[in-house]
ROROTOR-891613 format. One record per residue: residue in three letters; x, y, z of N, C-alpha, C in turn; residue number from 1. Coordinates in nm, 2 decimals. Layout:
+------+--------+--------+--------+--------+--------+--------+--------+--------+--------+-----+
| type |   n.c1 |   n.c2 |   n.c3 |  ca.c1 |  ca.c2 |  ca.c3 |   c.c1 |   c.c2 |   c.c3 | seq |
+------+--------+--------+--------+--------+--------+--------+--------+--------+--------+-----+
|  ala |      X |      Y |      Z |      X |      Y |      Z |      X |      Y |      Z | NUM |
...
+------+--------+--------+--------+--------+--------+--------+--------+--------+--------+-----+
//
This chain:
+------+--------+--------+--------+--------+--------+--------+--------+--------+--------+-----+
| type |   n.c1 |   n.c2 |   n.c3 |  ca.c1 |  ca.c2 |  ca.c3 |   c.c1 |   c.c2 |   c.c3 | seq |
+------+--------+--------+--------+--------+--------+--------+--------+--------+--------+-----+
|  unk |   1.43 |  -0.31 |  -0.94 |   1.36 |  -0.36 |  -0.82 |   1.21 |  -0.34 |  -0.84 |   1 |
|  unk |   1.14 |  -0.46 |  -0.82 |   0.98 |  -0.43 |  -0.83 |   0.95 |  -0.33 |  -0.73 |   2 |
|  unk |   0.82 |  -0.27 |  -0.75 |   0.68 |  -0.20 |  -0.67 |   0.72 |  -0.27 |  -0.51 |   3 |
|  unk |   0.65 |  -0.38 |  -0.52 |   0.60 |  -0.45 |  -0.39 |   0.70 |  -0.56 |  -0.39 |   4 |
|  unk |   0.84 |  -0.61 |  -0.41 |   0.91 |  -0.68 |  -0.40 |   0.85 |  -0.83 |  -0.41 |   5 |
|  unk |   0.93 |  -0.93 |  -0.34 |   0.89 |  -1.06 |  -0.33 |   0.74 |  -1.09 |  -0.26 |   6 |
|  unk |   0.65 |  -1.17 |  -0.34 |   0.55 |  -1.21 |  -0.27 |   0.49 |  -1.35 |  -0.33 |   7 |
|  unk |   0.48 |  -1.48 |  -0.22 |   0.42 |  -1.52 |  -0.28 |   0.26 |  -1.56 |  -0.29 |   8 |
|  unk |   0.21 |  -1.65 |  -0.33 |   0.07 |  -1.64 |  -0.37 |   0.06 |  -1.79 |  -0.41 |   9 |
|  unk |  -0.04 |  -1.83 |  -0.35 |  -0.09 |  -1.99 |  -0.37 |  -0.23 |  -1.99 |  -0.39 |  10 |
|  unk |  -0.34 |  -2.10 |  -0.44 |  -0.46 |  -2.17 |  -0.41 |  -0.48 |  -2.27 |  -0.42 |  11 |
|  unk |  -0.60 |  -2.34 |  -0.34 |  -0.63 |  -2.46 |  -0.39 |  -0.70 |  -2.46 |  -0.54 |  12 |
|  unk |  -0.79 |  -2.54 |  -0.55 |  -0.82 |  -2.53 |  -0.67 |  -0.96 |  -2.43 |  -0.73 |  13 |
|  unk |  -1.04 |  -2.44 |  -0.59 |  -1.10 |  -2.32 |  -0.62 |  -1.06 |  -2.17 |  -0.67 |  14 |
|  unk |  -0.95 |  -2.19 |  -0.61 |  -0.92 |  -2.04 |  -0.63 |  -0.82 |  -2.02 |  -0.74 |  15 |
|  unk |  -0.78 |  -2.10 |  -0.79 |  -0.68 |  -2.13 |  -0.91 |  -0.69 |  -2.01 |  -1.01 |  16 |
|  unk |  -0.84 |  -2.03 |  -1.08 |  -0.89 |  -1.88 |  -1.23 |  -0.79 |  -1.77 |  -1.12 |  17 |
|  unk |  -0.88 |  -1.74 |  -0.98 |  -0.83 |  -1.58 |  -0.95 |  -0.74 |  -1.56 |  -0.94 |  18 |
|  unk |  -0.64 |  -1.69 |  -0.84 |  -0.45 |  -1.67 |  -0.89 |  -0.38 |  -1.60 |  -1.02 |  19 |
|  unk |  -0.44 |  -1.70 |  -1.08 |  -0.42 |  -1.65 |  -1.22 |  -0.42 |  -1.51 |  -1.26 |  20 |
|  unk |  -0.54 |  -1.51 |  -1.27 |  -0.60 |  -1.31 |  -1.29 |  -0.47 |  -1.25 |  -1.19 |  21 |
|  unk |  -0.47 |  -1.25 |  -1.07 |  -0.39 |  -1.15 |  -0.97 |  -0.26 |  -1.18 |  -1.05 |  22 |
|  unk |  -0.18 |  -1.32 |  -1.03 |  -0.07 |  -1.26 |  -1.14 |  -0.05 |  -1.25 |  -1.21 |  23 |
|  unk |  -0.16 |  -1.21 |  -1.31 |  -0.05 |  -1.12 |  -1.40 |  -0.13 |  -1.01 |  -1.40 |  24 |
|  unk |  -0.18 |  -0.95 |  -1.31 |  -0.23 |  -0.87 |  -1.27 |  -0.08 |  -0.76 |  -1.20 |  25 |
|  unk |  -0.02 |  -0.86 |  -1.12 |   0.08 |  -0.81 |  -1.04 |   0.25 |  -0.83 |  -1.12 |  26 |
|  unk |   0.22 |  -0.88 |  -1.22 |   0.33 |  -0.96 |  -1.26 |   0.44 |  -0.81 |  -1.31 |  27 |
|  unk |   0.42 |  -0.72 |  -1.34 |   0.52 |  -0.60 |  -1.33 |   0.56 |  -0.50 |  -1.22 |  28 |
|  unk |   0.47 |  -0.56 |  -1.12 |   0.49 |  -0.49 |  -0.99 |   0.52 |  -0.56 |  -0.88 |  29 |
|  unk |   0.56 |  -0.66 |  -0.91 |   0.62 |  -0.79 |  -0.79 |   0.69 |  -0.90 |  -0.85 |  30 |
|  unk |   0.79 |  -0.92 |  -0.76 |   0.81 |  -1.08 |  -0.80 |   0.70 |  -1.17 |  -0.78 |  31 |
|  unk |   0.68 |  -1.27 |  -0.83 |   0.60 |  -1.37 |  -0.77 |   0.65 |  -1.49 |  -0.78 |  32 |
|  unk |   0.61 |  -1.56 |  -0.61 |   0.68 |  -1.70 |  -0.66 |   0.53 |  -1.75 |  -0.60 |  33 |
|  unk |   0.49 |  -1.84 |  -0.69 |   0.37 |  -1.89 |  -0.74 |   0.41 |  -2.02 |  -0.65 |  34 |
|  unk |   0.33 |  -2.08 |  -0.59 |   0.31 |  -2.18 |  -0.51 |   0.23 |  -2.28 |  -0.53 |  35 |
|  unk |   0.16 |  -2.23 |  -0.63 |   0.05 |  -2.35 |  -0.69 |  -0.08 |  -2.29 |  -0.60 |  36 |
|  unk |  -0.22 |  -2.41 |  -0.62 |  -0.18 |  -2.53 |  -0.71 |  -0.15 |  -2.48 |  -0.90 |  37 |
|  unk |  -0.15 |  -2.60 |  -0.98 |  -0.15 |  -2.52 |  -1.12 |  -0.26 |  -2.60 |  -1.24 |  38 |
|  unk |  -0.37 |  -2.62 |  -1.10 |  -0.45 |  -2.71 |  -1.18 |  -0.66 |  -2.66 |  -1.13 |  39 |
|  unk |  -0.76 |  -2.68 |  -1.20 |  -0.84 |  -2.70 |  -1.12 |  -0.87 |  -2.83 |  -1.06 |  40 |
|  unk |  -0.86 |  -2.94 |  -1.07 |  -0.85 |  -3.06 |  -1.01 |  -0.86 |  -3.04 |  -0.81 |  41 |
|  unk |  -0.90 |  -3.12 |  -0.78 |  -0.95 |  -3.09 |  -0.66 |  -0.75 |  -3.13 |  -0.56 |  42 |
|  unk |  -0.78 |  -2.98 |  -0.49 |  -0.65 |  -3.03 |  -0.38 |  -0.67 |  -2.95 |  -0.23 |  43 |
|  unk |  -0.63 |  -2.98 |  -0.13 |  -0.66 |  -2.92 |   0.01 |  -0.58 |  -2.80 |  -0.01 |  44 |
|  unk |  -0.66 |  -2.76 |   0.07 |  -0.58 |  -2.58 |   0.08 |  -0.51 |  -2.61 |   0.23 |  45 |
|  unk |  -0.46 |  -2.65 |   0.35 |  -0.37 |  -2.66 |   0.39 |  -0.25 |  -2.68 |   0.35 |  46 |
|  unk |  -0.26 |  -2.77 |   0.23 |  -0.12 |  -2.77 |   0.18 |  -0.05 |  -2.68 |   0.12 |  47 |
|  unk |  -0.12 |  -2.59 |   0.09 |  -0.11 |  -2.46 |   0.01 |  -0.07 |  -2.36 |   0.12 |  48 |
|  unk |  -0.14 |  -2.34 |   0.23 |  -0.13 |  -2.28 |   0.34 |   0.01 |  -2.29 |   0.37 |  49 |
|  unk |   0.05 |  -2.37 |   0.37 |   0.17 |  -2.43 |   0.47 |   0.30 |  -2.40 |   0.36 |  50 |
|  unk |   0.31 |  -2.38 |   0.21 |   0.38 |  -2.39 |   0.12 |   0.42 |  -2.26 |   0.14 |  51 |
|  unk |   0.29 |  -2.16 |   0.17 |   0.31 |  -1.98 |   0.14 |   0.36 |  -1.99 |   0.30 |  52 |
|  unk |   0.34 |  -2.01 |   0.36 |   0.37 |  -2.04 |   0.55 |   0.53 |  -2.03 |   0.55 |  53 |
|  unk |   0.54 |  -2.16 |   0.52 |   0.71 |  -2.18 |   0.47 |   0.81 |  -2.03 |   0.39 |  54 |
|  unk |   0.72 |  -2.02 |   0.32 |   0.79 |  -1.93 |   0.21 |   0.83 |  -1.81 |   0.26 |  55 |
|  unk |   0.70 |  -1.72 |   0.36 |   0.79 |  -1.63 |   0.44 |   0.85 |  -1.63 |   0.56 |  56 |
|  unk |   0.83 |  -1.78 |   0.65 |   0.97 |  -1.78 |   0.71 |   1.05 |  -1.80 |   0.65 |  57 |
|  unk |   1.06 |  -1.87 |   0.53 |   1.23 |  -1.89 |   0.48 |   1.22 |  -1.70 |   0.41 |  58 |
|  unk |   1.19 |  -1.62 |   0.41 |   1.25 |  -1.48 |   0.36 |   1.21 |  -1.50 |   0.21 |  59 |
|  unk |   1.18 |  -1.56 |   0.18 |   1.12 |  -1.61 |   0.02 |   1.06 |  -1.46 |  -0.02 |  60 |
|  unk |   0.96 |  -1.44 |   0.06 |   0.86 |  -1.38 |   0.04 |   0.82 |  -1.25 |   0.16 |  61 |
|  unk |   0.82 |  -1.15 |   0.13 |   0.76 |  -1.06 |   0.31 |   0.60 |  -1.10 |   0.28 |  62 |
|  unk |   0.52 |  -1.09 |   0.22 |   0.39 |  -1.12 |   0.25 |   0.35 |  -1.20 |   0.12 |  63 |
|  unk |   0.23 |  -1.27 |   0.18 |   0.16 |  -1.36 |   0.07 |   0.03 |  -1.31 |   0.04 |  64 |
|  unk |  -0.05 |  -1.38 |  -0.02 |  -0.19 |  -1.40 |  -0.10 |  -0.20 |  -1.53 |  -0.14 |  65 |
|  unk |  -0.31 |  -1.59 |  -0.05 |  -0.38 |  -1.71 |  -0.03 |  -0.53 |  -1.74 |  -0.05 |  66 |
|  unk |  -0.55 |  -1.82 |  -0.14 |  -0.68 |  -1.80 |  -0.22 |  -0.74 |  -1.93 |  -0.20 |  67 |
|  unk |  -0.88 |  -1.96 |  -0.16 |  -0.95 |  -2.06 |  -0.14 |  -1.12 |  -2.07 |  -0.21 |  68 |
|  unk |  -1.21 |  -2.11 |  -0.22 |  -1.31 |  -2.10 |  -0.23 |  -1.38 |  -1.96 |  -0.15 |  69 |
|  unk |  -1.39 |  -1.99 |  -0.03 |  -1.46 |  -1.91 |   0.09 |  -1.34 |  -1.82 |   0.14 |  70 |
|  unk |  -1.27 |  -1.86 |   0.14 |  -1.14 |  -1.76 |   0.21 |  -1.10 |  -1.82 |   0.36 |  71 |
|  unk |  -1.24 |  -1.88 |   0.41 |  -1.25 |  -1.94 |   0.54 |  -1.14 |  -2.05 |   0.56 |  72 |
|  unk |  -1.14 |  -2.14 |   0.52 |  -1.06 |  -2.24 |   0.55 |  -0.91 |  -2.21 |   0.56 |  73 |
|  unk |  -0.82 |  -2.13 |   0.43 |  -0.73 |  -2.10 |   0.40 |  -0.69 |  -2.04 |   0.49 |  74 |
|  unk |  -0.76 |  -1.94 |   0.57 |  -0.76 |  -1.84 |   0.68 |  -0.69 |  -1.94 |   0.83 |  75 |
|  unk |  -0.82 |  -2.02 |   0.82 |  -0.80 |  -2.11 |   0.94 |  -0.63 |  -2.17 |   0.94 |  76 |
|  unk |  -0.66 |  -2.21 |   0.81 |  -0.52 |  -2.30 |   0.81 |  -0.38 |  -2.25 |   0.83 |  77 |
|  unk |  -0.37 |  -2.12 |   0.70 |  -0.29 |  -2.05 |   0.76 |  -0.23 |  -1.97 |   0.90 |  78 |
|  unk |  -0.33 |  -1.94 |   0.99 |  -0.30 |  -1.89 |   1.12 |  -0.31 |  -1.96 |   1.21 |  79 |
|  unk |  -0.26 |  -2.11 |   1.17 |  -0.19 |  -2.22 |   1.23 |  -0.04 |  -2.23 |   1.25 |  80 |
|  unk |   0.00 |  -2.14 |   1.14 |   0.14 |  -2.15 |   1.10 |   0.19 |  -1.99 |   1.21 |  81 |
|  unk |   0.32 |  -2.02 |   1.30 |   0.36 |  -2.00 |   1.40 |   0.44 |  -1.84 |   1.27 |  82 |
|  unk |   0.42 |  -1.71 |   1.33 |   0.43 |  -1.59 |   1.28 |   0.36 |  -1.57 |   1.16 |  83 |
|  unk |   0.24 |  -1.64 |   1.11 |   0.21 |  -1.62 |   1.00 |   0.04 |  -1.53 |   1.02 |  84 |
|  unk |   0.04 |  -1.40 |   1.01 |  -0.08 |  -1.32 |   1.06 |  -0.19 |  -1.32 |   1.00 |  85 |
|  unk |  -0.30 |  -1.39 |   0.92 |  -0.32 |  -1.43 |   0.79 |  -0.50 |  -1.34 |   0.80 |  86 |
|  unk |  -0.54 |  -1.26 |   0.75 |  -0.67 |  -1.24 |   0.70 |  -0.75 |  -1.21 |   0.61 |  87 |
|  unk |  -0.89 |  -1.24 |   0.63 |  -0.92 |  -1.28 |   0.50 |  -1.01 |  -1.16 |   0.49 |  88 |
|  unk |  -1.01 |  -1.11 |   0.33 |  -1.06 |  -0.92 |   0.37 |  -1.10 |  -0.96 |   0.19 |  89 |
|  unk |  -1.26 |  -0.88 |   0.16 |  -1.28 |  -0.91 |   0.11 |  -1.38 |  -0.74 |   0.06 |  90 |
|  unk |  -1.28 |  -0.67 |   0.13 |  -1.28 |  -0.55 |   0.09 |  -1.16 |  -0.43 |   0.14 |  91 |
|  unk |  -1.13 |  -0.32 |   0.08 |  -1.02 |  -0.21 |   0.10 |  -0.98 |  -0.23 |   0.24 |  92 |
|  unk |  -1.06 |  -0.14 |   0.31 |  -1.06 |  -0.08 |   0.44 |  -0.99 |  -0.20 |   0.51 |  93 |
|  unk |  -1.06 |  -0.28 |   0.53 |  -0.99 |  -0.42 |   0.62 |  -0.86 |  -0.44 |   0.56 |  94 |
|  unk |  -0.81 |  -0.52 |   0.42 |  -0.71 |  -0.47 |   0.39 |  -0.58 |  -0.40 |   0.42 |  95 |
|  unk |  -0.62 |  -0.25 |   0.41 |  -0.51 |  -0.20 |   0.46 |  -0.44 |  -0.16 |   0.64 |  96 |
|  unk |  -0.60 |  -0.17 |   0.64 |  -0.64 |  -0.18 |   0.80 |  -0.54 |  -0.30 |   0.90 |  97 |
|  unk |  -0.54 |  -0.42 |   0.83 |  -0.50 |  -0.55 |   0.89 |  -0.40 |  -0.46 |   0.88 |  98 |
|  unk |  -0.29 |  -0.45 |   0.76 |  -0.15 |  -0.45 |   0.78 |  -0.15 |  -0.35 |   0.87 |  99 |
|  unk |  -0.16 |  -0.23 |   0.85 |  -0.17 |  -0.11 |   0.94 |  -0.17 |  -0.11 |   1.13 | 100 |
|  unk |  -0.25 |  -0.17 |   1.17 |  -0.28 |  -0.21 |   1.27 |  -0.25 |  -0.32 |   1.31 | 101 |
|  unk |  -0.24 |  -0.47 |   1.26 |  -0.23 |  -0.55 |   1.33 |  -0.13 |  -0.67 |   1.24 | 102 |
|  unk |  -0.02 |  -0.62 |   1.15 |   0.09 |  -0.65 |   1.07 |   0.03 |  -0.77 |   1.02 | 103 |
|  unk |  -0.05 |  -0.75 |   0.91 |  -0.09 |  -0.88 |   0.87 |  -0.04 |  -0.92 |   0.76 | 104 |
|  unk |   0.00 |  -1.02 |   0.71 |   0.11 |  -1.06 |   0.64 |   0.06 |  -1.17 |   0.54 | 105 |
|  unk |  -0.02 |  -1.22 |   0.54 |  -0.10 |  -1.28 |   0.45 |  -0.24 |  -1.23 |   0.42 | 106 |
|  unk |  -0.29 |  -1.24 |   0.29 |  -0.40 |  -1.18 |   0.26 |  -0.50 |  -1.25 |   0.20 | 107 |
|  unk |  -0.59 |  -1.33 |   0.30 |  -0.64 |  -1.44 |   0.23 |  -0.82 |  -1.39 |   0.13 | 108 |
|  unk |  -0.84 |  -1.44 |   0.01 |  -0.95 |  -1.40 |  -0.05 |  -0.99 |  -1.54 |  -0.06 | 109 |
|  unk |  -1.13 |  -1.51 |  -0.07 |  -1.23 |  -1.62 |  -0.15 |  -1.27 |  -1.59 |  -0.29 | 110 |
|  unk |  -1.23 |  -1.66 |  -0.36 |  -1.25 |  -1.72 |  -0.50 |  -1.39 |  -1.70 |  -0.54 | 111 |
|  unk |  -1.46 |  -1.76 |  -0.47 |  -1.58 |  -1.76 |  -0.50 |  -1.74 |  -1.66 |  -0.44 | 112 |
|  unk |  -1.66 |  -1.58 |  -0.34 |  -1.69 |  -1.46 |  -0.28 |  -1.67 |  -1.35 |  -0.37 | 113 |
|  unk |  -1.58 |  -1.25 |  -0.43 |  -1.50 |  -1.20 |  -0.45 |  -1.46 |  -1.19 |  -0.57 | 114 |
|  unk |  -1.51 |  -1.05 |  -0.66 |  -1.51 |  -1.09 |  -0.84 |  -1.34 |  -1.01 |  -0.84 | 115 |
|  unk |  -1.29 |  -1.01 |  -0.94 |  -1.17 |  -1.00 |  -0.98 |  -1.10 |  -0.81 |  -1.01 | 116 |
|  unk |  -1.22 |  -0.72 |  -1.02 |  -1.20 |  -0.61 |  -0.99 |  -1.21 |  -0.56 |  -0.89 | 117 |
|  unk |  -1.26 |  -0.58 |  -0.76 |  -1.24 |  -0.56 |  -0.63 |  -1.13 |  -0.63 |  -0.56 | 118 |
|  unk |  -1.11 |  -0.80 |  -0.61 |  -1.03 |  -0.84 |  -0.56 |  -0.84 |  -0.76 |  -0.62 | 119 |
|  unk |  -0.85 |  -0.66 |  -0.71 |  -0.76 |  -0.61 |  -0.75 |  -0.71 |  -0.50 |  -0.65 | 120 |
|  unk |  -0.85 |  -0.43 |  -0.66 |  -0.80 |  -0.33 |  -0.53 |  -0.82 |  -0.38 |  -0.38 | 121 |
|  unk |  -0.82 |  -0.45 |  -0.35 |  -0.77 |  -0.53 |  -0.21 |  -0.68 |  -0.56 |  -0.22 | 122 |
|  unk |  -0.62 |  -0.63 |  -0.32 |  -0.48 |  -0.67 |  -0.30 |  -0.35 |  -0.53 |  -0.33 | 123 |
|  unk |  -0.42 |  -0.45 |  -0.42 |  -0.34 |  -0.31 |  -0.43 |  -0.34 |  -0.23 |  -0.26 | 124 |
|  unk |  -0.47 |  -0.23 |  -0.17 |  -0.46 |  -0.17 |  -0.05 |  -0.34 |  -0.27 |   0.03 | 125 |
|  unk |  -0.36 |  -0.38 |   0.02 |  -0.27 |  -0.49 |   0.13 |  -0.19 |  -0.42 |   0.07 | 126 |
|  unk |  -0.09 |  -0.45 |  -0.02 |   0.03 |  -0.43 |  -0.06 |   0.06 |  -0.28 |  -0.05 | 127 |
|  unk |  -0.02 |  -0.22 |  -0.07 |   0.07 |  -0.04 |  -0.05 |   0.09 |  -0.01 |   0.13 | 128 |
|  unk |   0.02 |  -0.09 |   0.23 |   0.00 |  -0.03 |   0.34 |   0.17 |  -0.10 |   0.40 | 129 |
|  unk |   0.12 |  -0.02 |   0.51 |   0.24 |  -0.03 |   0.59 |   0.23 |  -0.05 |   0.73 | 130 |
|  unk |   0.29 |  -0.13 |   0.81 |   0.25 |  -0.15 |   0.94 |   0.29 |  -0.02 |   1.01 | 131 |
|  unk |   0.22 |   0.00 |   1.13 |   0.23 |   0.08 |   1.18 |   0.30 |   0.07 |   1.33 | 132 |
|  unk |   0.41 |   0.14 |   1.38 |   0.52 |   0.16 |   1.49 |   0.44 |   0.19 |   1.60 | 133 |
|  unk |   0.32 |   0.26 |   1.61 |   0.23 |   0.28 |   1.72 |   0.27 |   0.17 |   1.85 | 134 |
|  unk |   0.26 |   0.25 |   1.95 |   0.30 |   0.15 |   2.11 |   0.18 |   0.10 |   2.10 | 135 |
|  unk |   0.01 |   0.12 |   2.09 |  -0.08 |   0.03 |   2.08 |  -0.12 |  -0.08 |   2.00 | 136 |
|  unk |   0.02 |  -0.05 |   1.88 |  -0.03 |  -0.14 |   1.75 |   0.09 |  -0.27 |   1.80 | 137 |
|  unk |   0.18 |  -0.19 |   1.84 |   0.31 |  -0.30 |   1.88 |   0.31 |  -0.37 |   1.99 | 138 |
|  unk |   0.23 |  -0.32 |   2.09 |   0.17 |  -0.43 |   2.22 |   0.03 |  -0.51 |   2.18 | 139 |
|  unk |  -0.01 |  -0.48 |   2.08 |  -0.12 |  -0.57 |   2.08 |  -0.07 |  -0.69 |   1.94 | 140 |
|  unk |   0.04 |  -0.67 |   1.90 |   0.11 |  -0.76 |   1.79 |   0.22 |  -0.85 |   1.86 | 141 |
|  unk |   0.31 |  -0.80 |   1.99 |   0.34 |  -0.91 |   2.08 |   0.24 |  -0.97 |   2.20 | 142 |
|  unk |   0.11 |  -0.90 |   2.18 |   0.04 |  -1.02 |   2.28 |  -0.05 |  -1.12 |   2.17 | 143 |
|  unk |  -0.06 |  -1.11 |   2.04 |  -0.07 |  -1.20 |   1.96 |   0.01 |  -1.28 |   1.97 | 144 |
|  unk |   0.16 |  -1.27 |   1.96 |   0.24 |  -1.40 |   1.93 |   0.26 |  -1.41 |   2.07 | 145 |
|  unk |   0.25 |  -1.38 |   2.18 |   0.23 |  -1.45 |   2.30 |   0.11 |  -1.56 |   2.29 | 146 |
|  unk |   0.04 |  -1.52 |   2.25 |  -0.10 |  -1.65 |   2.18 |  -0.05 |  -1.74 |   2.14 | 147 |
|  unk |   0.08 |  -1.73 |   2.04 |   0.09 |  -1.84 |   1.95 |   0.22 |  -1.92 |   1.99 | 148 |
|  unk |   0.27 |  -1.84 |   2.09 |   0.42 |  -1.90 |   2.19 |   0.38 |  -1.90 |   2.30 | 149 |
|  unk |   0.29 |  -1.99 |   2.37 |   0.26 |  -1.96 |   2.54 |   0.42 |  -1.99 |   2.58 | 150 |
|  unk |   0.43 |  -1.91 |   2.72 |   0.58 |  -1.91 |   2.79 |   0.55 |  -2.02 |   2.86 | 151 |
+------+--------+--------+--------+--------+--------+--------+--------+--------+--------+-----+
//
């Protein structure tokens, strides 16, 4: 059994080099199911969004890593997708913080923000943390998906 179990991880094409670097960066301490793209050639990152989106509702995956240029868009796009908690942290603290506090489940970086040895330990803090059972962490994580399910 790997470290950090199933996770997958997508970019468009800006972010394609860091993909790369992170897996095999991670490649003995996770599964990875790679979602593309697998090119630099130009492609939108919602479709990317939506591939990693898919992948942990289908159980594919408990969290992802979604990689764009700015991190901005990917972000956007991803937290379109209905349980998908997606932020874009471009340092530790936030990182572990998100999952910690507000179960964030995607971890979106910018490619072009973000050199490859910090983006290592961001992705080591996302993945070691743990959500937290807290009554303040767990009412403010179902008044989020009340956001995203109006009754």
């Amino acid at each position: 059994m790997s470290k950090y179990g199933n996770l997958a991880i997508a970019s468009d094409h800006a972010g394609y080099q860091l993909k790369e670097q992170l897996i095999g960066f991670l490649a003995n301490d996770a599964h990875i199911l790679d979602l593309g793209t697998d090119h630099t050639d130009a492609v939108d990152y919602p479709d990317f969004a939506l591939k990693l989106g898919k992948a942990i509702h289908e159980e594919k995956a408990r969290r992802g890593i979604l990689i764009c240029g700015s991190g901005v868009g990917a972000s956007m796009a991803a937290n379109k997708i209905s349980g998908i908690r997606a932020g874009l942290c471009h340092d530790t603290y936030s990182a572990h913080q998100g999952v910690e506090h507000d179960h964030m489940n995607v971890l979106v970086l910018g490619a072009r923000v973000i050199g490859l040895e910090l983006a290592k330990e961001v992705v080591t803090r996302f993945l070691n943390a743990t959500e937290s059972q807290d009554e303040r962490h767990l009412r403010r994580l179902q008044k989020m998906t009340q956001l995203e399910n109006p009754t």
